[in-house]
C-alpha positions as CSV (number, residue, x, y, z in Angstrom):
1,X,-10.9,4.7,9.6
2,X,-25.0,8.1,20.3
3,X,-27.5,9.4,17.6
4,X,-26.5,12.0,14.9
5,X,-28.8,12.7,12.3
6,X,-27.5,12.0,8.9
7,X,-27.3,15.7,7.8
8,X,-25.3,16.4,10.7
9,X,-22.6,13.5,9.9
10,X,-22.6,14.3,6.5
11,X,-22.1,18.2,7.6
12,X,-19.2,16.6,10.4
13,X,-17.9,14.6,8.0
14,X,-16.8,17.2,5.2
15,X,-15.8,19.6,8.3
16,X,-12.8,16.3,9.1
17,X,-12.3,15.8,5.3
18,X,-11.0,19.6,4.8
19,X,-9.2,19.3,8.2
20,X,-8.0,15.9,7.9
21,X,-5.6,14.5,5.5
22,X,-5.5,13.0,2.6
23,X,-4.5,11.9,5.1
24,X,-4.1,11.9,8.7
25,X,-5.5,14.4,11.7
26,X,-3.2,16.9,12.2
27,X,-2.0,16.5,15.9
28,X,-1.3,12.8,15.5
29,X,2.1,11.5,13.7
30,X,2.6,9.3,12.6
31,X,27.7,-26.8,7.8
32,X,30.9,-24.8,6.6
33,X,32.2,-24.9,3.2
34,X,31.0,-27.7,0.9
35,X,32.2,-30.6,0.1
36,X,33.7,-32.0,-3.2
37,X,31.8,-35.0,-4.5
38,X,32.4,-38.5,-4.2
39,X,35.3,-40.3,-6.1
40,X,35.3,-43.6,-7.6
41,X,35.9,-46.0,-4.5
42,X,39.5,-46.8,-3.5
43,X,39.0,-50.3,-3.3
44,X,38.0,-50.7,-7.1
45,X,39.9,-53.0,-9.5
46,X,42.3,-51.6,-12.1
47,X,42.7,-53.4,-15.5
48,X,46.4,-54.5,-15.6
49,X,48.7,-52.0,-16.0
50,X,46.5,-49.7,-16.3
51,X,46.1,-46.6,-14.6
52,X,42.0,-45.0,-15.1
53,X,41.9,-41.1,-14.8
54,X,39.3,-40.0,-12.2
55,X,36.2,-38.7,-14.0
56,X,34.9,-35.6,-13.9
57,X,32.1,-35.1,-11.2
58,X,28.9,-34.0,-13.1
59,X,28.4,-30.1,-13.5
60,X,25.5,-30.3,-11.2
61,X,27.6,-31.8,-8.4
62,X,30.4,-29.0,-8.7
63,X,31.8,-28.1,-5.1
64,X,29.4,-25.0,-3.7
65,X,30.4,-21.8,-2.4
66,X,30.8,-21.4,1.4
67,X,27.7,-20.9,3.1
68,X,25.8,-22.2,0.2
69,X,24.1,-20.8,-2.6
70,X,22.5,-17.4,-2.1
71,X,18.5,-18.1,-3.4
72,X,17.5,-15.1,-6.5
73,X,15.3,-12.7,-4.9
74,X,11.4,-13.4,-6.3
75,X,10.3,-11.2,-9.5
76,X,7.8,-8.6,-8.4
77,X,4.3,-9.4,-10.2
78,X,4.0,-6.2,-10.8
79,X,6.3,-2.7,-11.6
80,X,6.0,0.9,-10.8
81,X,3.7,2.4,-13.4
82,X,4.4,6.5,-14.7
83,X,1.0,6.2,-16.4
84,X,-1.7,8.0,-14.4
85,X,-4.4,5.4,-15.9
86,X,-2.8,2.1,-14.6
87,X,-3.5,0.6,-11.1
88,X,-0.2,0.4,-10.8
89,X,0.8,3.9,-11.2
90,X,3.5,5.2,-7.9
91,X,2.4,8.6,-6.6
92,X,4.4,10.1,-3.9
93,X,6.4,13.3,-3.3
94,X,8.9,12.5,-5.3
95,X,6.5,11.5,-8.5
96,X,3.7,13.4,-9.1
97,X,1.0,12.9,-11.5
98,X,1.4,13.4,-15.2
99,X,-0.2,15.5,-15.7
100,X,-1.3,17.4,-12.6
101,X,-4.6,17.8,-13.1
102,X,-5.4,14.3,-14.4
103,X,-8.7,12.9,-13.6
104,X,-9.7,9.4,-14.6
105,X,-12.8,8.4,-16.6
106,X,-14.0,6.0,-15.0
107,X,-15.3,7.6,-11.8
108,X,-18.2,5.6,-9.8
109,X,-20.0,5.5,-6.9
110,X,-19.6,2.5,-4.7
111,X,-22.3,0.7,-3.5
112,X,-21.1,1.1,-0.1
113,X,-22.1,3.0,3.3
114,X,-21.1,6.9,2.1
115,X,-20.3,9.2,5.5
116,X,-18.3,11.8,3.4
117,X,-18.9,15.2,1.0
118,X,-20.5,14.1,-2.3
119,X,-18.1,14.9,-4.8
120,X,-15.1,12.8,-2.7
121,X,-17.4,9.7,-3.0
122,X,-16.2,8.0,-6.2
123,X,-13.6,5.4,-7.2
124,X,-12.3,4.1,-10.4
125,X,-14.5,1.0,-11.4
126,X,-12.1,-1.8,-10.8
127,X,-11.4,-0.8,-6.8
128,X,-14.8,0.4,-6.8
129,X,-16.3,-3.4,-7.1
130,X,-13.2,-4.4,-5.1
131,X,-14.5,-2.2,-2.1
132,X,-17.6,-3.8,-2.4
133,X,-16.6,-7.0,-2.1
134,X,-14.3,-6.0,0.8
135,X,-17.4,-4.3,2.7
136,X,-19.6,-7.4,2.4
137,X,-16.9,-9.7,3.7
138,X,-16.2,-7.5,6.3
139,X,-20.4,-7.3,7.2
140,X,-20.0,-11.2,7.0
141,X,-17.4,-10.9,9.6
142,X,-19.5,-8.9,11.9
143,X,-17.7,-5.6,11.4
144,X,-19.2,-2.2,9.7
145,X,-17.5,-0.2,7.8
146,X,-17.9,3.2,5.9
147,X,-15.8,4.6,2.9
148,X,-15.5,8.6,4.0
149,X,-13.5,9.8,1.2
150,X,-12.3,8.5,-2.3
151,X,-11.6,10.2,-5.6
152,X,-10.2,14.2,-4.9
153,X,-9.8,16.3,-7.9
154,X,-7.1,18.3,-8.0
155,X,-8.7,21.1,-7.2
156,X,-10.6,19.8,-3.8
157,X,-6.9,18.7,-2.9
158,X,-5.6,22.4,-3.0
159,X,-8.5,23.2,-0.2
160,X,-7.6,20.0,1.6
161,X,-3.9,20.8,1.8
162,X,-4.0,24.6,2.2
163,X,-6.4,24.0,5.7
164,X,-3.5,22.5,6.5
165,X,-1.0,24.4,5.4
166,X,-2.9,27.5,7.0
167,X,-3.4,25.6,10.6
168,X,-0.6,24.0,11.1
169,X,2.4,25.2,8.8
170,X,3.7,23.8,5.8
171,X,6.5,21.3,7.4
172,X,3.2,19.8,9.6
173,X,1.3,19.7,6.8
174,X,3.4,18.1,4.0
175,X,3.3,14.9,7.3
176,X,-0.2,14.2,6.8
177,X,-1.6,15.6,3.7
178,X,-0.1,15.9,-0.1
179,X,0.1,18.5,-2.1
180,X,-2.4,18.6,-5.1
181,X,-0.6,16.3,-8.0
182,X,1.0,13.9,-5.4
183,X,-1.9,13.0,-3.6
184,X,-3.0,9.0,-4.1
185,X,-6.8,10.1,-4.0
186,X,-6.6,12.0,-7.3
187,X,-5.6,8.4,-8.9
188,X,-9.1,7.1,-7.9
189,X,-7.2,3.9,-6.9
190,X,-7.2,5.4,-3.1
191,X,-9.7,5.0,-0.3
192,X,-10.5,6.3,3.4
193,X,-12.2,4.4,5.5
194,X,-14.1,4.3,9.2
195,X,-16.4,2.8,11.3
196,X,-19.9,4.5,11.3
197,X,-19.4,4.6,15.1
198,X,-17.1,7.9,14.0
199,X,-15.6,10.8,15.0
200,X,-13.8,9.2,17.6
201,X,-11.9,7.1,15.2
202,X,-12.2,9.4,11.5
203,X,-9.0,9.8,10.0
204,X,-7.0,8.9,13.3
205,X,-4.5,6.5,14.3
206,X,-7.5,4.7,16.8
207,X,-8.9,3.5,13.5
208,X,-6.4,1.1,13.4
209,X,-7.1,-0.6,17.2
210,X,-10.6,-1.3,16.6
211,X,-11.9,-4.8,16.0
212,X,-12.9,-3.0,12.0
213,X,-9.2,-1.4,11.5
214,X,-7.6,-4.8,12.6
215,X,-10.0,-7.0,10.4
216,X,-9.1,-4.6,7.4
217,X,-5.4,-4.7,8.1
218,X,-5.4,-8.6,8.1
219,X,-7.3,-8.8,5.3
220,X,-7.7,-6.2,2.6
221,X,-5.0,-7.9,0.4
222,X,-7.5,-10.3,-0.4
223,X,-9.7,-7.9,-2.3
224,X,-5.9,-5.7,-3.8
225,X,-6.3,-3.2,-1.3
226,X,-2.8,-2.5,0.3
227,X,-2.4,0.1,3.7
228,X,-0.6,2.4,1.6
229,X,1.2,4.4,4.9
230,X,2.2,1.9,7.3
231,X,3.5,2.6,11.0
232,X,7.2,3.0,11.2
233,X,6.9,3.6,7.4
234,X,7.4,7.7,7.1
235,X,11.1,7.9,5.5
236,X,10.1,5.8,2.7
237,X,6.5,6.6,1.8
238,X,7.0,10.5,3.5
239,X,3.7,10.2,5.5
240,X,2.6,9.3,9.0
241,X,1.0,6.0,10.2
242,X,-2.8,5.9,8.1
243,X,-4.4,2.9,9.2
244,X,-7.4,3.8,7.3
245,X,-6.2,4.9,4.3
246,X,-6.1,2.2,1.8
247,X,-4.3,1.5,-1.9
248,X,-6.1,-0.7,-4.4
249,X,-2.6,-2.6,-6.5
250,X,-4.5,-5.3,-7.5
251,X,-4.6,-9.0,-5.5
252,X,-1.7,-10.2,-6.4
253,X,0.4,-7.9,-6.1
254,X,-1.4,-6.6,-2.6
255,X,-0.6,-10.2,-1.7
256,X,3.4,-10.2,-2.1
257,X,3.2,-6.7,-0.1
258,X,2.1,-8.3,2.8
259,X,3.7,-11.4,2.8
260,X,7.0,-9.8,2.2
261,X,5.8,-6.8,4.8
262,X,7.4,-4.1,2.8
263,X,6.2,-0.8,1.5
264,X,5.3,0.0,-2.0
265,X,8.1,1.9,-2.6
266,X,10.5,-1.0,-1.2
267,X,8.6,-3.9,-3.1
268,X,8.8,-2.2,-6.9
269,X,12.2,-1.0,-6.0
270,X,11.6,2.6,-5.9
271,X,13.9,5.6,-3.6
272,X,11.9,6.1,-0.7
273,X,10.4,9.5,-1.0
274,X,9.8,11.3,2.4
275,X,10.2,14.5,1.3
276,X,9.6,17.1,-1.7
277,X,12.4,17.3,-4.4
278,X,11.3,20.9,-4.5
């Protein structure tokens, strides 16, 4: 997530982009039982020869279980979406996109700082003005931060994941980088993001230790962005730790996420999908 000239950052940049992930660089992984109510005291007064059946305790006093009574797990705000148009759409290696070379229509170009190839510099509108706002709160916090890669058609993903494929193998590269139709970045709801103080930290795990990674970890909820591959994460969402590689949900549901600390996968109740069904 020294003093280059901005031709040859841009150049650097795209050189990581086809190298890196959709993803990540390739030589880093990722009191008892209850009790009955009350009865009517002992020491009350019968009428004469007259012998007063207990009353029933009221429903809402009925004895409880052992242990108590287990609280209903909270609704989700939100549910895994098969439609490749909704932010809430679940793309992962065990649901591609529908169909595979789906493309949204509502590509734009962020007003942020752009350190990335051209044509992987767009977002859908919604996280596009979400980004925004998450940049200048981050500027207001004293921390700079670039967006390095965004929208991939499905066609720029086949040259992302075959550099992989061809330097590392396919078993290393299905760790870091999707194969075209289950990447995230084809949804335009996915972003990758740095610190212009780059390479150093571009698409690496040390993204996530600087004073930017921490500040967007702690609060990119706030603006519905979620860290789609979290560390310790890989048998669910299949891919290693990417600190800088952020989900836009929506804020509320980015909000449950992290205040229930789950994955995607685990919070819409989704199999966890670390591998291929291929």
């Amino acid at each position: 997530m020294r003093s280059i000239s901005h031709s040859l950052l841009s150049a650097a940049m795209t050189a990581v982009l086809l190298t890196g992930c959709g993803g990540s660089d390739p030589g880093e992984d990722s009191a008892g039982a209850g009790t009955s109510p009350a009865t009517a005291s002992a020491d009350a007064v019968s009428a004469p020869e007259t012998v007063e059946p207990e009353s029933e305790p009221p429903a809402a006093e009925h004895e409880a279980e052992p242990g108590g009574e287990e609280e209903a797990p909270e609704t989700p705000v939100s549910e895994a979406s098969w439609e490749p148009d909704s932010v809430h759409v679940l793309v992962n290696k065990r649901n591609p996109l529908d169909p595979l070379s789906y493309s949204p229509s509502d590509l734009v170009t962020p007003n942020v700082p752009l350190h990335g190839p051209q044509e992987a510099m767009q977002l859908r509108a919604e996280p596009a003005e979400a980004l925004e706002r998450l940049f200048a709160a981050a500027d207001g916090a004293g921390h700079s931060l670039s967006m390095i890669s965004g929208y991939r058609s499905h066609d720029y993903q086949v040259q992302v994941y075959g550099q992989h494929v061809a330097t590392n193998g396919q078993e290393a590269a299905d760790r870091v980088s999707a194969r075209p139709g289950h990447s995230e970045h084809q949804t335009g709801l996915a972003v990758d993001v740095d610190t212009p103080a780059g390479p150093e930290t571009t698409l690496r795990r040390a993204f996530g230790e600087t004073p930017e990674g921490r500040w967007v970890a702690e609060n990119a909820h706030e603006f519905g962005f979620i860290i789609r591959y979290p560390e310790g994460a890989e048998e669910i969402t299949g891919f290693s730790y990417e600190p800088w590689h952020l989900r836009y949900v929506g804020e509320a549901t980015a909000a449950e996420i992290v205040a229930r600390g789950v994955t995607l996968e685990e919070y819409w109740d989704q199999p966890a999908a670390p591998d291929y069904q291929d």
